[in-house]
DSSP file (Angstrom, degrees, kcal/mol; ACC not computed):
  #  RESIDUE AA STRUCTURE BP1 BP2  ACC     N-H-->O    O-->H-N    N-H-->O    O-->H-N    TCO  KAPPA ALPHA  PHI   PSI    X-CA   Y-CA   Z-CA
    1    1 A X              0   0    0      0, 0.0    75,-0.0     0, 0.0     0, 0.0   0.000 360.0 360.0 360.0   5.6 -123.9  267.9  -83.8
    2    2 A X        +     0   0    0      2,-0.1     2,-0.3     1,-0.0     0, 0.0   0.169 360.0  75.7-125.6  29.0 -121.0  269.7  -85.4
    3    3 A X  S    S-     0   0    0      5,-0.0     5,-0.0     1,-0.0    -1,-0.0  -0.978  73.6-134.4-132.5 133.4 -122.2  273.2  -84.5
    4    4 A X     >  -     0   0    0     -2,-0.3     4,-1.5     1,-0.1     6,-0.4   0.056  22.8-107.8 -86.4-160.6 -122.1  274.7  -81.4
    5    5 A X  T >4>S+     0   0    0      2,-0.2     5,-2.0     1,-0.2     3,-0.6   0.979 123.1  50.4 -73.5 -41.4 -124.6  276.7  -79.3
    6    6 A X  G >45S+     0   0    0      1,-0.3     3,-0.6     3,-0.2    -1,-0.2   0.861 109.5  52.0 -63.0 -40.8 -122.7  279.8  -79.9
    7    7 A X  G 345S+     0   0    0      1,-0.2    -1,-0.3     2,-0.1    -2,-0.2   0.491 116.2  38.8 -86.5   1.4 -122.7  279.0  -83.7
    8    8 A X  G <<5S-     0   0    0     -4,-1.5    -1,-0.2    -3,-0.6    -2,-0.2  -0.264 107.9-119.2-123.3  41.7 -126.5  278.5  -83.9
    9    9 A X  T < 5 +     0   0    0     -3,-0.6    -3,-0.2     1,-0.1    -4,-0.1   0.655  55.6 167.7  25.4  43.5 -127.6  281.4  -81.4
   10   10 A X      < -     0   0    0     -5,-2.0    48,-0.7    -6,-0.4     2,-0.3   0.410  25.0-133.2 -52.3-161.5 -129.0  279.1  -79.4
   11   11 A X  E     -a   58   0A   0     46,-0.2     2,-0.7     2,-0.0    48,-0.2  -0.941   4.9-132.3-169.2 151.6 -130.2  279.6  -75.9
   12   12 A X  E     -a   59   0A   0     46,-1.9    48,-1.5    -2,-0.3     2,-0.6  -0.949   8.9-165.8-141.5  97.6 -130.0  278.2  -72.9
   13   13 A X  E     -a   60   0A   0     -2,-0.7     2,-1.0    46,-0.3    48,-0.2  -0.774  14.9-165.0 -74.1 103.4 -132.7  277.3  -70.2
   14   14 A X  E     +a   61   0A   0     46,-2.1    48,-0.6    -2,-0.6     2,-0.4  -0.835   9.6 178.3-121.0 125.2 -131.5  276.3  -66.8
   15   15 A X        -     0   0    0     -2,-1.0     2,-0.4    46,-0.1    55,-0.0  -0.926  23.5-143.5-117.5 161.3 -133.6  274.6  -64.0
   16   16 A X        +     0   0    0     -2,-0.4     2,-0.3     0, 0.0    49,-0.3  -0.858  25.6 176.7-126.2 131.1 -132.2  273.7  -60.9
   17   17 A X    >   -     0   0    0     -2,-0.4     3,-0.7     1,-0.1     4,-0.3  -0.946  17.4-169.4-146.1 104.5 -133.9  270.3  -60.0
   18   18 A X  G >  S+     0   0    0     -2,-0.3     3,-4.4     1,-0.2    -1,-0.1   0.982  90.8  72.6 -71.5 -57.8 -132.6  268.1  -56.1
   19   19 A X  G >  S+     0   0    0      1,-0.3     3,-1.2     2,-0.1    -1,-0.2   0.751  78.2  68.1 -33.7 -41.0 -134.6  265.3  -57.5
   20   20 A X  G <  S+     0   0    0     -3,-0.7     2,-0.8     1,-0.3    -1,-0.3   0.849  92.8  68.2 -54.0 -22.1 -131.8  264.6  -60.3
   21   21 A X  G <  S+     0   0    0     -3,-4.4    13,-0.4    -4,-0.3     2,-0.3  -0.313  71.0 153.1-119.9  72.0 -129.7  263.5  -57.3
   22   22 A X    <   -     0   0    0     -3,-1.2     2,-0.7    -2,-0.8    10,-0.2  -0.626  34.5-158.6 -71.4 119.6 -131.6  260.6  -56.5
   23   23 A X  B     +B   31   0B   0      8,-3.9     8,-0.8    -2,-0.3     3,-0.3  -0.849  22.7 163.9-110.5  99.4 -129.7  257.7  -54.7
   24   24 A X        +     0   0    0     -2,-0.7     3,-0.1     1,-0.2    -1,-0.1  -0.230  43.6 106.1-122.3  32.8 -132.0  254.6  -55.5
   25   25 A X  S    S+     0   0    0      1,-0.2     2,-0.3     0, 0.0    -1,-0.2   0.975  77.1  51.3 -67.9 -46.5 -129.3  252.0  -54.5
   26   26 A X  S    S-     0   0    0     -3,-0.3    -1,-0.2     3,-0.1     3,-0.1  -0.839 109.1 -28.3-117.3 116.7 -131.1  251.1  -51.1
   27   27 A X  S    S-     0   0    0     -2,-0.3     0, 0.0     1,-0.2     0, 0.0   0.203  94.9 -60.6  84.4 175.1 -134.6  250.1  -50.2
   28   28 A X  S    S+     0   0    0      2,-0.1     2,-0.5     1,-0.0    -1,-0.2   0.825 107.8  78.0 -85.6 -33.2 -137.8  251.4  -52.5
   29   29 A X  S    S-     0   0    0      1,-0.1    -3,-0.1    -3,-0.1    -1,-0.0  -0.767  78.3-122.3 -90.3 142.9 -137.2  255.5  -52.0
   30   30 A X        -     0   0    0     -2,-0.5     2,-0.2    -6,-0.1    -6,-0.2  -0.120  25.3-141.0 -56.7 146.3 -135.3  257.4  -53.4
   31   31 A X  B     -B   23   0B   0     -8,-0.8    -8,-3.9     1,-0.1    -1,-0.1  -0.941  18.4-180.0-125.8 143.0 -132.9  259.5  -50.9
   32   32 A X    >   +     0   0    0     -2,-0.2     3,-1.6   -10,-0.2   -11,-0.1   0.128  48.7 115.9-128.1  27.8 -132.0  262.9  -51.6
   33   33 A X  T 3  S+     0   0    0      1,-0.2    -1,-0.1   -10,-0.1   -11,-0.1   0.389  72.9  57.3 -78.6  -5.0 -129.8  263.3  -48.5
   34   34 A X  T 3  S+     0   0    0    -13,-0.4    -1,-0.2     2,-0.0     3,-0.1   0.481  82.5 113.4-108.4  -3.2 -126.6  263.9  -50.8
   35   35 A X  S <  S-     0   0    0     -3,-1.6   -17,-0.1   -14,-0.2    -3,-0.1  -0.199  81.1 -96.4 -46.2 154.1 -128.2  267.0  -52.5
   36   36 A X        -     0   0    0      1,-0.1     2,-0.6     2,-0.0    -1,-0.1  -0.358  40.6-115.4 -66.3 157.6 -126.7  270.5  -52.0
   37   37 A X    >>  -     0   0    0      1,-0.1     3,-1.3    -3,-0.1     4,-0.9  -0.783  30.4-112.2 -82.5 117.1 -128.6  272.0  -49.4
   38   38 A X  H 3> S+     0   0    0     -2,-0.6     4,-2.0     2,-0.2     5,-0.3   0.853 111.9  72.4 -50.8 -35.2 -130.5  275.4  -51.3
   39   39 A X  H 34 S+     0   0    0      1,-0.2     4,-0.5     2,-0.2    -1,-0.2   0.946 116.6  22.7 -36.9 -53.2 -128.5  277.8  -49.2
   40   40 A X  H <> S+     0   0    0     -3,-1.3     4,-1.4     2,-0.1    -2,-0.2   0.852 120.1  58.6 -82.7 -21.6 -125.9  276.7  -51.4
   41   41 A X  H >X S+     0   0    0     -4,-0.9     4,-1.1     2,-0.2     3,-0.6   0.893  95.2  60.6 -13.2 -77.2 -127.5  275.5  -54.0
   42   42 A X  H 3X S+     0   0    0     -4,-2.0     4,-3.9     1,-0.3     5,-0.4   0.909 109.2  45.0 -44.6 -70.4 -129.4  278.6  -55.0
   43   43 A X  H 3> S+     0   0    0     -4,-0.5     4,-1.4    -5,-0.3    -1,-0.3   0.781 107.3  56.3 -55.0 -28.7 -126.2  280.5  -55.6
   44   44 A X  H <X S+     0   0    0     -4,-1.4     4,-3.9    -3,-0.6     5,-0.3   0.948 106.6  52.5 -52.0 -46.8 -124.3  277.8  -57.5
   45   45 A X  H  X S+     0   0    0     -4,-1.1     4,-2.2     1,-0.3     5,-0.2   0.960 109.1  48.3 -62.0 -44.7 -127.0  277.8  -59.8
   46   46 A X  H  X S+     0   0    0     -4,-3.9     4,-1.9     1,-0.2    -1,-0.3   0.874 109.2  53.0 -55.6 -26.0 -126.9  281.7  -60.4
   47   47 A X  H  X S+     0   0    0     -4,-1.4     4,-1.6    -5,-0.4    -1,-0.2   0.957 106.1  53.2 -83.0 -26.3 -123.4  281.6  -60.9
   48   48 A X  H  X S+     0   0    0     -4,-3.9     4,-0.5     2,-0.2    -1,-0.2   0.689 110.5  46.7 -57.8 -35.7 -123.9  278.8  -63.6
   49   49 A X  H >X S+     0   0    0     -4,-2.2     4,-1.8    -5,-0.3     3,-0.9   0.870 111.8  54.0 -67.3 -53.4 -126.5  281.0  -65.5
   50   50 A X  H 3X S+     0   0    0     -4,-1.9     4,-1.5     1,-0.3    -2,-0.2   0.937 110.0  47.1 -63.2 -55.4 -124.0  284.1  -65.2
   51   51 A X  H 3< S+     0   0    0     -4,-1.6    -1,-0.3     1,-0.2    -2,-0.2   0.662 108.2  52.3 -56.4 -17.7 -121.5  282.1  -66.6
   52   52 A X  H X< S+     0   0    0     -3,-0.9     3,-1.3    -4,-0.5     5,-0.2   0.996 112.7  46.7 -56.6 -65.0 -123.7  280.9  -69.4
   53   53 A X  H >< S+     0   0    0     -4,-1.8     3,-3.4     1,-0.3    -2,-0.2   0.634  92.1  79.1 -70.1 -26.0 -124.5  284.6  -70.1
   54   54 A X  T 3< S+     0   0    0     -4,-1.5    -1,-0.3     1,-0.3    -2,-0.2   0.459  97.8  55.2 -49.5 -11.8 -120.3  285.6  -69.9
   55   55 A X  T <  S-     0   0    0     -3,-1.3    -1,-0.3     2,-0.3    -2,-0.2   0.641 121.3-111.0-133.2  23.3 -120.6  284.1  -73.5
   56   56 A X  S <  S+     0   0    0     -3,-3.4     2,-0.3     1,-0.4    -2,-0.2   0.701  72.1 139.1  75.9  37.7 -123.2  286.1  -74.8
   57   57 A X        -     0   0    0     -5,-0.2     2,-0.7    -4,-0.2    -1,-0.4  -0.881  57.1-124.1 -99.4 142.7 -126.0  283.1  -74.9
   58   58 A X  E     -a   11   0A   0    -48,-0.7   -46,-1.9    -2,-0.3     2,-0.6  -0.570  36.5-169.6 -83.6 124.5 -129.1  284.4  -73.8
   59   59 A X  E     -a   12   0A   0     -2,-0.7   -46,-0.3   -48,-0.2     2,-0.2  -0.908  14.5-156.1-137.2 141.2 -130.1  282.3  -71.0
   60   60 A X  E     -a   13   0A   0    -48,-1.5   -46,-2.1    -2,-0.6     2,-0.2  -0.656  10.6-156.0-112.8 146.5 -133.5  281.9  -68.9
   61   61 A X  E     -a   14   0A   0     -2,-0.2     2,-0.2   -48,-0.2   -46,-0.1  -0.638   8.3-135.8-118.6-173.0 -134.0  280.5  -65.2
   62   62 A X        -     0   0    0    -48,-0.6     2,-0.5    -2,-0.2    -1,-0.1  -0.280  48.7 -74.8-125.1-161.7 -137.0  278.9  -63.3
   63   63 A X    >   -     0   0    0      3,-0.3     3,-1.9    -2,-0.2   -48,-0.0  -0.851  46.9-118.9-104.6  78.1 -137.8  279.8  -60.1
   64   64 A X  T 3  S+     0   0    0     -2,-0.5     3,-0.1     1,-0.2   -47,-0.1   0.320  94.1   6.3 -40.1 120.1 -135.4  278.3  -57.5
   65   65 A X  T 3  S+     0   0    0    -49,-0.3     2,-0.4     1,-0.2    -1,-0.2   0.595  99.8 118.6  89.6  -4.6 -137.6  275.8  -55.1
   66   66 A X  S <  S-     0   0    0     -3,-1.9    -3,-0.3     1,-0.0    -1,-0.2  -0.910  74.3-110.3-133.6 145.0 -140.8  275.9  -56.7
   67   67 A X        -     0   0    0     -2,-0.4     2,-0.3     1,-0.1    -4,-0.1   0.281  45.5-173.1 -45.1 164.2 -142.6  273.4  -58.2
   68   68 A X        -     0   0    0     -6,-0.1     2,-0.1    -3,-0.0    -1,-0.1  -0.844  31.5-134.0-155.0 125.3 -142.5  274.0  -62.0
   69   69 A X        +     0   0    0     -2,-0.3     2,-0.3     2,-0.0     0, 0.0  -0.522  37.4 179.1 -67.5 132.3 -144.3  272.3  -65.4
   70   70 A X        +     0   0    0     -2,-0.1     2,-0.2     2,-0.0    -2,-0.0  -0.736   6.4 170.8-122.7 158.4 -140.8  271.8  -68.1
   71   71 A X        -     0   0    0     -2,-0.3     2,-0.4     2,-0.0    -2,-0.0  -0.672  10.0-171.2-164.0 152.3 -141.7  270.4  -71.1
   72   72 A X        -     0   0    0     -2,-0.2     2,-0.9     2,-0.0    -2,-0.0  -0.975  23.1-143.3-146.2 136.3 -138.8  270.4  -73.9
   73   73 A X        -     0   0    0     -2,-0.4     2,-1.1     2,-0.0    -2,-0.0  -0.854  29.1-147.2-103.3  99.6 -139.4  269.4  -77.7
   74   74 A X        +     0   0    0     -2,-0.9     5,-0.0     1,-0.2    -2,-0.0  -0.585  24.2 172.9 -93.8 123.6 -135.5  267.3  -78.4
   75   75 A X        +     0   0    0     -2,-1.1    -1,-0.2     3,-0.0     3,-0.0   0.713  35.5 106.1 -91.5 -13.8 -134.8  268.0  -81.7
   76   76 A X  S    S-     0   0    0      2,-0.2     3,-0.0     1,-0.1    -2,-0.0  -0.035  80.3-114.8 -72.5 164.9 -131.2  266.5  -81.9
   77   77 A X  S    S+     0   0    0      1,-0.0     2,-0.2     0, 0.0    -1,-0.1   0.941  99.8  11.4 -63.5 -66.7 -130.2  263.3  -83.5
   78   78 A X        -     0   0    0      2,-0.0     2,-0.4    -3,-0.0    -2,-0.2  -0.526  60.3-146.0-103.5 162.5 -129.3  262.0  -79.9
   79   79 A X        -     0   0    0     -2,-0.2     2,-0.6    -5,-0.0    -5,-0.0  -0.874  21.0-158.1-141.1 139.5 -129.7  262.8  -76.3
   80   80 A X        -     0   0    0     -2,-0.4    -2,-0.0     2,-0.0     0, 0.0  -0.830  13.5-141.6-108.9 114.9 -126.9  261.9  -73.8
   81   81 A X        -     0   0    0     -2,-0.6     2,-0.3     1,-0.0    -2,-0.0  -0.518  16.8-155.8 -58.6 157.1 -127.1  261.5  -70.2
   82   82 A X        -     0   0    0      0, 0.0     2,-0.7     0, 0.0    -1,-0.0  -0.906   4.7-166.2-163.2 117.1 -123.9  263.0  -68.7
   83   83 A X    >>  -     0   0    0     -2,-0.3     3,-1.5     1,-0.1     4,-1.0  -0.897   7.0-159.8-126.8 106.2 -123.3  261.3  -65.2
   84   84 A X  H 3> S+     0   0    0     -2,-0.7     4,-0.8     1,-0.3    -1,-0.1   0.594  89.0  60.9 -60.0  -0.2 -120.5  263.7  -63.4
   85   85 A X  H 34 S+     0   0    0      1,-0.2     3,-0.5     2,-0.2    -1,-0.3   0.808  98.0  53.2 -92.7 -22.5 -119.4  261.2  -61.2
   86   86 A X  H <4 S+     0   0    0     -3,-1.5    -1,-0.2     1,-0.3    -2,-0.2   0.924 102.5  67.3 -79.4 -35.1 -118.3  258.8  -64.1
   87   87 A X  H  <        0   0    0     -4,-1.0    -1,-0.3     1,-0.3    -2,-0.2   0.887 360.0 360.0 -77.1 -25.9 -116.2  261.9  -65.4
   88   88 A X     <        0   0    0     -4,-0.8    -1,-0.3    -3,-0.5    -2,-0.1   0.530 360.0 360.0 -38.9 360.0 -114.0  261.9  -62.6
């Protein structure tokens, strides 16, 4: 945990997922009405992959919009959810 991505050539996989911004406060489905809409979306996400690559991490993307099989092996000690809203 006391090395970064940069110092362990790492690499960087980004998939762009509306589902993560589930709002399950109310009633038995999930609402996903507060997701970006993919006209913006799409381009956020590239510009978030560009920036990745701006630091000379090699970084891979998915296919914006289509369904997609992940599977991820976590090797780390921990894993931490990150909830952006709480960081405000």
């Amino acid at each position: 945990m006391n090395l970064s991505l940069l110092d362990i050539q790492g690499a960087v996989l980004v998939v762009s997922q509306f589902t993560l911004y589930a709002d399950i406060r109310k009633g038995r489905r999930p609402s996903f009405t507060s997701a970006a809409p993919p006209a913006l979306a799409e381009p956020l996400v590239e510009r978030f992959k560009q920036a990745i690559a701006t630091h000379g991490i090699s970084v891979q993307g998915g296919i914006f919009g289509a369904d997609m099989d992940v599977s991820l092996v976590n090797t780390g000690p921990v894993t931490i959810l990150m909830d952006s809203d709480q960081l405000r």
